[in-house]
C-alpha positions as CSV (number, residue, x, y, z in Angstrom):
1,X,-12.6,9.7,7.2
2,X,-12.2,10.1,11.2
3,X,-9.6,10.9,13.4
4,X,-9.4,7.2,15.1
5,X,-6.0,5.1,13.8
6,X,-6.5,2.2,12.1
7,X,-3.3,1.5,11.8
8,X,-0.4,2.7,14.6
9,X,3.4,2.1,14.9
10,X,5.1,3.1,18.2
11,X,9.3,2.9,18.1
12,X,9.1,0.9,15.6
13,X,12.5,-0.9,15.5
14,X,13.4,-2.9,12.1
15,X,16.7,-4.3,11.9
16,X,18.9,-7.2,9.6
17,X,21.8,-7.7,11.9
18,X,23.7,-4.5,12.4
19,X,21.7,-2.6,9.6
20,X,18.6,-0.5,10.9
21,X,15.8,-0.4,8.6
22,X,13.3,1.5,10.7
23,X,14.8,3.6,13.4
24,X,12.1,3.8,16.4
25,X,9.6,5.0,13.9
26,X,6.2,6.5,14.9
27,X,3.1,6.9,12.6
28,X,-0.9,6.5,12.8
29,X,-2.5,5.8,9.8
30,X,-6.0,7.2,10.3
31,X,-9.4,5.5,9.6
32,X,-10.7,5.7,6.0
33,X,-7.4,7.6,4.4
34,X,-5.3,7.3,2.0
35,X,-2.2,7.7,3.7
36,X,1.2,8.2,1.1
37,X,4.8,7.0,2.5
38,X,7.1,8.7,0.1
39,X,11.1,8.0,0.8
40,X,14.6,7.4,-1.5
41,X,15.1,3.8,-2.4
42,X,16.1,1.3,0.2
43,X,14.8,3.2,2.9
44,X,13.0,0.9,4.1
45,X,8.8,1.8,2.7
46,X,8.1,-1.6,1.4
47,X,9.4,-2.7,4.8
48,X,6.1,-1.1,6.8
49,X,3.8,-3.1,4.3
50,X,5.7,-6.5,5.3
51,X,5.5,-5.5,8.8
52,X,1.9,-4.6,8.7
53,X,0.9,-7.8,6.7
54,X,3.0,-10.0,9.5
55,X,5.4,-10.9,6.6
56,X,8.0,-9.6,8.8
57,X,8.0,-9.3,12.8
58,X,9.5,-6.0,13.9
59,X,13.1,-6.1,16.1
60,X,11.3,-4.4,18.5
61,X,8.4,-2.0,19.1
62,X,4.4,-1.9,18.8
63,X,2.4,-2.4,15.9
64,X,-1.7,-1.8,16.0
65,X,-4.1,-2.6,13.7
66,X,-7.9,-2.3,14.3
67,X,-7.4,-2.2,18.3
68,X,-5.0,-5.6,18.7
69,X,-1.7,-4.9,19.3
70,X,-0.2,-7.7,16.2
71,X,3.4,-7.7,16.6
72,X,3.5,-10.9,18.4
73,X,0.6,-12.5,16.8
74,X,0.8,-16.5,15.3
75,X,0.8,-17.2,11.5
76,X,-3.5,-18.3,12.7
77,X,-4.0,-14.9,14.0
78,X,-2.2,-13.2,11.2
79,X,-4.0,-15.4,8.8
80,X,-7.4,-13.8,10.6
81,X,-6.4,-10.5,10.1
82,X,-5.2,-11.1,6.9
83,X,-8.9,-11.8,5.7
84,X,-9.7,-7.9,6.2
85,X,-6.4,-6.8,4.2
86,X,-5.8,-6.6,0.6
87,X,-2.7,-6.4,-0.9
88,X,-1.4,-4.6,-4.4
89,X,2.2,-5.7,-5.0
90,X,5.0,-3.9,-7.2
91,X,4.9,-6.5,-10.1
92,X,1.2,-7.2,-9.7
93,X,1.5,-11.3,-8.3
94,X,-0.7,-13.0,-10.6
95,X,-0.7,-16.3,-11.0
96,X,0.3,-17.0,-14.7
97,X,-1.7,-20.4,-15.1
98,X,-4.9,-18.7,-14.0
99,X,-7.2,-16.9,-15.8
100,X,-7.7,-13.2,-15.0
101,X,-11.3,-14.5,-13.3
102,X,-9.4,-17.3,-11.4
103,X,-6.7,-14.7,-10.0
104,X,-9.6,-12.4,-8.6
105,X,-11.4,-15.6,-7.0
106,X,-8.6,-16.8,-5.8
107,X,-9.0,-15.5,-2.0
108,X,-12.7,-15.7,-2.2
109,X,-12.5,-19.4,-3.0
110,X,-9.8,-20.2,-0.4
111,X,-11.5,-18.1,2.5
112,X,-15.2,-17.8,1.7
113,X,-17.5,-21.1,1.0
114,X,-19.8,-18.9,-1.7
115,X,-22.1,-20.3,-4.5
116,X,-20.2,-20.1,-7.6
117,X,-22.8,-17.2,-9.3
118,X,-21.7,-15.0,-6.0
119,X,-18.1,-15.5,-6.7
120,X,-18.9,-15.0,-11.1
121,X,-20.8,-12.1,-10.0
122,X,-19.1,-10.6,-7.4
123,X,-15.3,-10.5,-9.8
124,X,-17.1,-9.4,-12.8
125,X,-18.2,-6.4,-10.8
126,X,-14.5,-5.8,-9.2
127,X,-13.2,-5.8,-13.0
128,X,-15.9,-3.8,-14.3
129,X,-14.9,-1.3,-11.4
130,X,-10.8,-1.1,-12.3
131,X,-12.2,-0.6,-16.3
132,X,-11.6,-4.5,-17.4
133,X,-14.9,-5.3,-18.1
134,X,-15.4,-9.3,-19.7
135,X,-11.8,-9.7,-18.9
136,X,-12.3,-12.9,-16.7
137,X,-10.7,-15.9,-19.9
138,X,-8.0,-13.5,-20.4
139,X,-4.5,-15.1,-19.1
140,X,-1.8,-12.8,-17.7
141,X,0.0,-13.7,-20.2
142,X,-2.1,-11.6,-22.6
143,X,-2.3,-8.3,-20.2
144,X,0.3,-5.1,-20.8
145,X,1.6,-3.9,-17.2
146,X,-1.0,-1.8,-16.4
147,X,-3.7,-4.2,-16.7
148,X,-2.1,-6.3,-14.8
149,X,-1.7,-3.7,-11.8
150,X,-5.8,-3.2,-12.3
151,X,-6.2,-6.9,-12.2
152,X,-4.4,-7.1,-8.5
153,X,-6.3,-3.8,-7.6
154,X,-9.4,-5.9,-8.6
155,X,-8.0,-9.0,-6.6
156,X,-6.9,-7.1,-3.8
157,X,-10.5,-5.8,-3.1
158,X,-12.3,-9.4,-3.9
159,X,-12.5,-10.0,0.0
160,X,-13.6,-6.5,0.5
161,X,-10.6,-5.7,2.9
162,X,-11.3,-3.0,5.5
163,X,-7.7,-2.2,4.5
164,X,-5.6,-2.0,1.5
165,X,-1.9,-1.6,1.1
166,X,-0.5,-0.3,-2.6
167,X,3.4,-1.1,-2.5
168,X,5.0,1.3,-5.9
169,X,1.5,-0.2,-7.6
170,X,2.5,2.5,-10.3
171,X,6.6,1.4,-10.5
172,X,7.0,0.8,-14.3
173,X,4.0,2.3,-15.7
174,X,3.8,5.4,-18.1
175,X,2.2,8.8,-16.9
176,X,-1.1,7.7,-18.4
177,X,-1.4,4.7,-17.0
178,X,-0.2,6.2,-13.9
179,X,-2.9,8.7,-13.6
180,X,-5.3,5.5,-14.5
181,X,-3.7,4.2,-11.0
182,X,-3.6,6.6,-9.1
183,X,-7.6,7.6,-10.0
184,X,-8.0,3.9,-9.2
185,X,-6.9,4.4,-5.6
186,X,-8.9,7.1,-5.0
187,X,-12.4,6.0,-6.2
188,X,-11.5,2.7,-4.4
189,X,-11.3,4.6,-1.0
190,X,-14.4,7.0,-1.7
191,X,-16.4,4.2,-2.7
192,X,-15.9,1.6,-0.4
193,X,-14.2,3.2,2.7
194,X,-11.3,1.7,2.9
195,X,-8.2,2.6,5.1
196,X,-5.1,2.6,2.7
197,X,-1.1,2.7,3.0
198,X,0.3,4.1,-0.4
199,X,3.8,3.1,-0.6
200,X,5.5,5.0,-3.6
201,X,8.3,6.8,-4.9
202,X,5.8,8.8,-7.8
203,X,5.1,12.4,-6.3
204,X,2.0,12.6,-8.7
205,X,0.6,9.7,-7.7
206,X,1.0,10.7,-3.9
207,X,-0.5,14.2,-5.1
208,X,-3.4,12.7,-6.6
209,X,-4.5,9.7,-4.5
210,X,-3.5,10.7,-0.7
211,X,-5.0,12.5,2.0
212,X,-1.8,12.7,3.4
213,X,1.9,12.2,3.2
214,X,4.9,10.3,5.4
215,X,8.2,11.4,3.9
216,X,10.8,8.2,5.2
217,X,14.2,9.0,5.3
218,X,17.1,7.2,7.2
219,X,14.7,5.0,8.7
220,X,12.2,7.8,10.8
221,X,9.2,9.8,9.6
222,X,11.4,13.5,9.2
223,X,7.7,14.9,7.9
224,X,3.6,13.8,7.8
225,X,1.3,16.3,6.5
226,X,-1.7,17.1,4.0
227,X,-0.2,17.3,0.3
228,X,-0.3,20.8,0.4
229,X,1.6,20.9,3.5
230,X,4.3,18.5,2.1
231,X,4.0,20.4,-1.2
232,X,5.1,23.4,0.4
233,X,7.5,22.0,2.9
234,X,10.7,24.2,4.2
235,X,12.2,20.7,5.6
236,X,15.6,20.4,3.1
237,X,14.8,16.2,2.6
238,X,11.5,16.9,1.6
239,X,12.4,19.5,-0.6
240,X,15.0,18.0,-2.0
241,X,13.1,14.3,-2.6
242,X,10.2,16.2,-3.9
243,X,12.5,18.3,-6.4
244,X,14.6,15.4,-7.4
245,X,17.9,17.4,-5.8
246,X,20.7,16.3,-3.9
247,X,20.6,17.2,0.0
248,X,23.2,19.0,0.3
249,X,26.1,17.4,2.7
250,X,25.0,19.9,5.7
251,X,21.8,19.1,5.7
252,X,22.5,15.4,5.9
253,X,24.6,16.4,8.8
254,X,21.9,18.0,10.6
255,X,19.3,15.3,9.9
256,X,21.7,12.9,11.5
């Protein structure tokens, strides 16, 4: 991991007619991290992996990924940059009348012109990596949650992306299979490298899988740090997200 940003938003404005999303945000995302944004409901965390992934254009403000400023870019440019990106959605995204194989090819086969034994090869390795081994005739259909979260983790890295965004990849699952997750993430950024935006509401998960942590709240970064500087954080919002609390009406005030 270095100290270069991948990734890096500069007054970041997000807005849907008079309601502000993101509020001038700031944040880098550094090369080869796992980087946690952690935040209440609706404040606007899945937002940042739309932006990133040109689903949405920001209101106003920059947005850099790899060097190229990509806040103005065409649907051809963004389909470029797309190509080193891999995405892990909140209810997984398979496509029911594919097989588990077929989902994992699918970018492959629509991006890469590969002999078919690279492509066999290649997916039965990605599912042999998220523990789904010989999985490739299942259909979705079949699959409990969590094996479906591992089958987009597995799909998500068929291109192998330079980066990978995770938004709630652990919303629904039990605490097993949230570990599982979580352990997921982190092997797939020490073993390929990867530069990663966690987007969750789980503070296990964000303990476990990042190197560090963005706590969102009314549409600004209030706090980054390592998780044992969020862990032992003195800022009430953090505290209070972190301990499942109420912030008290004060500190709203104060945060205002």
């Amino acid at each position: 991991m270095s100290n270069k940003a991948m990734i890096q938003l500069r007054q970041l404005k997000m807005a849907f007619g008079s309601k502000v999303i993101l509020d001038n945000l700031d944040l880098d995302v550094r090369q080869g991290e796992t980087l946690a944004v952690i935040g209440p409901s609706g404040t606007g965390k899945s937002t940042i992996i739309k932006l990133l992934t040109g689903l949405l254009a920001p209101t106003s403000g920059s947005i850099v990924i790899d060097g190229q400023e990509v806040s103005a870019f065409t649907e051809d440019e963004w389909d470029g940059l797309r190509q080193h990106m891999g995405v892990v959605f909140q209810y997984s995204a398979l496509f029911d009348f594919l097989s588990v194989g077929e989902n994992v090819a699918f970018g492959l086969r629509r991006h890469f012109k590969l002999p078919e034994e690279k492509i066999q090869e290649r997916v039965g390795k990605l599912l042999e990596m998220v523990g789904m081994p010989n999985t490739q005739h299942m259909l979705p259909a079949e699959l409990s949650g969590g094996m479906k979260k591992r089958v987009g983790l597995a799909r998500a890295l068929a291109m192998q992306p330079q980066m990978v965004f995770y938004d709630e990849p652990t919303s629904g699952l039990d605490p097993v299979m949230t570990m599982t997750i979580s352990r997921l993430i982190r092997k797939t950024q020490q073993t390929l490298g990867v530069t990663s935006v966690l987007v969750t509401h789980d503070m296990e998960s964000a303990y476990y899988a990042a190197d560090r942590i963005a706590m969102l709240y009314n549409g600004r970064i209030v706090q980054i740090g390592t998780v044992a500087e969020i862990k032992n954080s003195t800022n009430p919002i953090v505290k209070a997200f972190i301990n499942g609390t109420e912030l008290k009406e004060e500190e709203k005030d104060e945060q205002q």
